[in-house]
N, C-alpha and C positions, 0 to 999 in steps of 0.2 A: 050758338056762338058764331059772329061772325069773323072773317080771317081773309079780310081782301086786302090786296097790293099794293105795293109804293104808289103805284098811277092810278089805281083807282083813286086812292088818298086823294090823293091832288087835282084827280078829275072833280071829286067832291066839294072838294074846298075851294078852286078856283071860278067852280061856280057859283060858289055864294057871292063873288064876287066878279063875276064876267061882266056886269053891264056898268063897272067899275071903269074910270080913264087910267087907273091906276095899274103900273107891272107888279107881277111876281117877280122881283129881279135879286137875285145870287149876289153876294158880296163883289168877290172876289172873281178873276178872270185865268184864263190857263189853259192848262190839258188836262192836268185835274183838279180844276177848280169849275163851277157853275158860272155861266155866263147868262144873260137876261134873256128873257124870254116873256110874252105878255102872259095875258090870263085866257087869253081863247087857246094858243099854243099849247101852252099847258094841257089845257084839258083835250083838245084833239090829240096827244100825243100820248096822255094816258089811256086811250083806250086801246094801245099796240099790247099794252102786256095785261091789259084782260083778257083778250081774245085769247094769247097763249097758252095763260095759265087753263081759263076754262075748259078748252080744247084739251089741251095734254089731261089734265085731273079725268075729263067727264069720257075720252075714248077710252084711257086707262081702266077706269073702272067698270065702264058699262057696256062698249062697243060701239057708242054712237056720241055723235057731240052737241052741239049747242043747237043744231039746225033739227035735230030730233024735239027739243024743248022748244023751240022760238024762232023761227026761221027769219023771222023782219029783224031780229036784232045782229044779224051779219049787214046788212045794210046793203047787199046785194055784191057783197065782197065772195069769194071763192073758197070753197071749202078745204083743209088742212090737206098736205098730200101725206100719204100713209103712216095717218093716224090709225091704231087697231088697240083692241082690249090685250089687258096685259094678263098674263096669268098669276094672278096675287091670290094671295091667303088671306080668307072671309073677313080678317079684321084688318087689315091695311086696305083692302077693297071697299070696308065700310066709310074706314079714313076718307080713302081719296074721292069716293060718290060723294060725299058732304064737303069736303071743299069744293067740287068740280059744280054743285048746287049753289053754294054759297058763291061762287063765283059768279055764275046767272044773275042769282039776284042783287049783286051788286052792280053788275050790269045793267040793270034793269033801272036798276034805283037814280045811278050816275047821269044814262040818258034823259032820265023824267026831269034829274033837276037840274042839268043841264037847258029846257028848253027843244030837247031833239038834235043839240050839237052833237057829231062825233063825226064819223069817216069808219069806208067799207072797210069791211074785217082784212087786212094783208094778207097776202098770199102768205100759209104758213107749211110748212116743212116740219113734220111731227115725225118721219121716217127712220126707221134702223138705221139708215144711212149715214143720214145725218148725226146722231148718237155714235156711230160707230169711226167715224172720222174723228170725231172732238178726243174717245177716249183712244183711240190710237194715238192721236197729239199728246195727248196728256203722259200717254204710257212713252211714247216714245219710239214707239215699234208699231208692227202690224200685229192687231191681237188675233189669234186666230182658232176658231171663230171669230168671226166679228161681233162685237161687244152689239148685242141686241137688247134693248131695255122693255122690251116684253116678254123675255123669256120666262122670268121667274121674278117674286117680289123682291129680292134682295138686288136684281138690276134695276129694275123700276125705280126703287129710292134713290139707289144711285143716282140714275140717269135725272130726276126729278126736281132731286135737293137743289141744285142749283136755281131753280124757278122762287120759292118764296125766300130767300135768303138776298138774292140781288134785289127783292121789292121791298124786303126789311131795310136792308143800307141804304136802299137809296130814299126813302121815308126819310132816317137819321138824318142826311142832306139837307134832304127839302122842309123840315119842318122849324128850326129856325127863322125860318128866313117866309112865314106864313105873315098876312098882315093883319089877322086880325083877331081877337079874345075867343067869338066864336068858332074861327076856324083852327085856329090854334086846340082847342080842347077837345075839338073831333077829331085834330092828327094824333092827339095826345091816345084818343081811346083804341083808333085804329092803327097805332104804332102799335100798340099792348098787342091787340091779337093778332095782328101781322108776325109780331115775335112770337106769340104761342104757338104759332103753324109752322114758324123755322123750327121752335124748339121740338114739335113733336117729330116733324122730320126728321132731325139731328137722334133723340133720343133711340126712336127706330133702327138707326141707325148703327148708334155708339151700341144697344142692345147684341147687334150682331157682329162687334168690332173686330170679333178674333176667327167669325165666318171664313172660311176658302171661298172665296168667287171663284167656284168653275166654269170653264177648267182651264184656268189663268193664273194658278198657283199661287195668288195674291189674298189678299185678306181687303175684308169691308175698309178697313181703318187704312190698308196701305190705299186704295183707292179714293177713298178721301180727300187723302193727303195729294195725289196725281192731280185732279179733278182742280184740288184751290188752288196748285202752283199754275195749273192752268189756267185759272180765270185772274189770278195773280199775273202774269205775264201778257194775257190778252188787254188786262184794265189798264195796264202801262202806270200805276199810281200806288206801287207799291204793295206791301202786304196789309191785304185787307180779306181774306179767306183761309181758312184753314182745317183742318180736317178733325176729324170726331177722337184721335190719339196724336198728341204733340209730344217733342222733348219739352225737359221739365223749365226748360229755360223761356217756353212759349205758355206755358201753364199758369192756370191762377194762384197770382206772387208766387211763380216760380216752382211750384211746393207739389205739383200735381202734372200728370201725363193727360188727365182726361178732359176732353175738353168736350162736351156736351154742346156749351155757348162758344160758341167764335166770338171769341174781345180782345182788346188790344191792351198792352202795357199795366195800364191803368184797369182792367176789369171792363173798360166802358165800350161801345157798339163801334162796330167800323161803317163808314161812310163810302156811296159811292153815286158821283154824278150820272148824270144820263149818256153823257161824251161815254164814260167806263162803262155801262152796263150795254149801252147801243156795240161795245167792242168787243162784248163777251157775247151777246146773243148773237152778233154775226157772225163770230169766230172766226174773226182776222183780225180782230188787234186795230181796226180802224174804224170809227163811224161812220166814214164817207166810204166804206167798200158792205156793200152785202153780201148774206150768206149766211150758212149753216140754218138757222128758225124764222129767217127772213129774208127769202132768195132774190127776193124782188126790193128787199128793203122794206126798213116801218112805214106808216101812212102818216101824213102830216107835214106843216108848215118848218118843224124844228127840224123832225130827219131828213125830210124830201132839202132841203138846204142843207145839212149837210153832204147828201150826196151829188149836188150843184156845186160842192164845193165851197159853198161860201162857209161864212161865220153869223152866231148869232149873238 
């Protein structure tokens, strides 16, 4: 099964059509709305959250990352700063090695049909630290200890969930607005398993809802809930995340507390442009300021402009 990202997606599809005169361009214009961007863009800018994901899945589970498997496909970019194996239980370990694989070879695949386009792996920040400031943010306090997403698997998923669920939304975004029959049915398949990789993360998840996260006196499900107001308040675009137990008035038709799928009103997927997810992975609530999983900022014609300041 494979289970690759909103930007993979996109690196995919915008290659079928790079030697194209033609944009990928977003309807509509905003803060949160999608602004144009060509098809080279695109695809140089999807390879900022392969790198991520693969890294975070492949040190989680195995202690080494992508340069253990393929050294040329970091492109001569710098390897992740304290990335380390997590301590999981054999079957979320088995989990997260098959994504963190699957991630590879989507990598691998993107490059080939790309032509050899992409750009060095960014400087990435995989660190406690960094995990541990976002969930202070989120908590509101200093947790203390500091919120480590290696300690044990139920911090992992924590710390983790956030990764395929921004690549699922922001898919929902982008896949409208594709130009063509055949690239359109490859978003269609790889939206499908992009969701079954949120879903198994969430179900994991929702599995241990009534868990204590020690020893923080909190429960899985209260953390959830921290973590989406969070990424809710850094996207600037309203509520588009939500955690694994809602009141029932967030629930499906209203009727239910459990919320396995994050959807909106209507039952249907929430949306989130790159402006929002570039605000969530820097963890400042701005595209044009870096930080948190990108100290240095993403690589690319789209971020490297927005941290020029301009507009695209």
């Amino acid at each position: 099964m494979r289970n690759p990202s909103f930007f993979s997606t996109l690196f995919l599809v915008v290659a079928l059509v790079f030697n194209s005169s033609r944009f990928v361009v977003c309807q509509i214009l905003g803060q949160c709305q999608s602004g144009p961007a060509s098809d080279s863009q695109i695809v140089v800018f999807a390879t900022n959250f392969e790198y991520l994901e693969s890294e975070m899945f492949l040190w989680g589970a195995l202690g080494r990352g992508m340069d253990s498997i393929d050294p040329t496909l970091a492109r001569g970019g710098p390897p992740p700063i304290g990335a380390q194996r997590a301590n999981l239980d054999p079957m979320v370990r088995n989990i997260i090695e098959e994504f963190g694989y699957e991630e590879i070879g989507q990598l691998k695949t993107l490059i080939q049909v790309s032509g050899g386009l992409g750009i060095q792996r960014p400087l990435l920040n995989l660190s406690k630290d960094v995990f541990s400031d976002l969930f202070d943010k989120a908590a509101g306090r200093r947790l203390s200890p500091p919120f480590d997403p290696y300690v044990d698997t139920i911090h992992f998923l924590l710390a983790v969930n956030l990764f395929p669920y921004l690549g699922y939304t922001g898919l929902v975004e982008a896949a409208p607005v594709l130009l063509f029959l055949e690239s359109r049915r490859l978003a269609a398949k790889l939206l499908s398993a992009e969701s079954g990789q949120n879903a198994v993360m969430r179900t994991l998840l929702y599995e241990r809802a009534n868990e204590t996260v020690e020893p923080y006196n909190m429960t899985v499900a209260e953390f959830t809930n921290l973590i989406s107001t969070l990424a809710n308040q850094l996207g600037k675009c309203g509520l588009k995340d939500e955690g694994v137990v809602v009141p029932r008035s967030l629930g499906a038709e209203n009727r239910t507390e459990t919320n396995v799928l994050a959807t909106d009103a209507k039952s249907l997927s929430y949306n989130r442009t790159i402006q929002e997810i570039l605000r969530i992975l820097y963890g400042t609530g701005s595209e044009r300021l870096p930080g948190a999983f990108f100290p240095n900022g993403a690589n690319g014609s789209i971020a490297r402009r927005f941290l020029r300041g301009g507009i695209i």
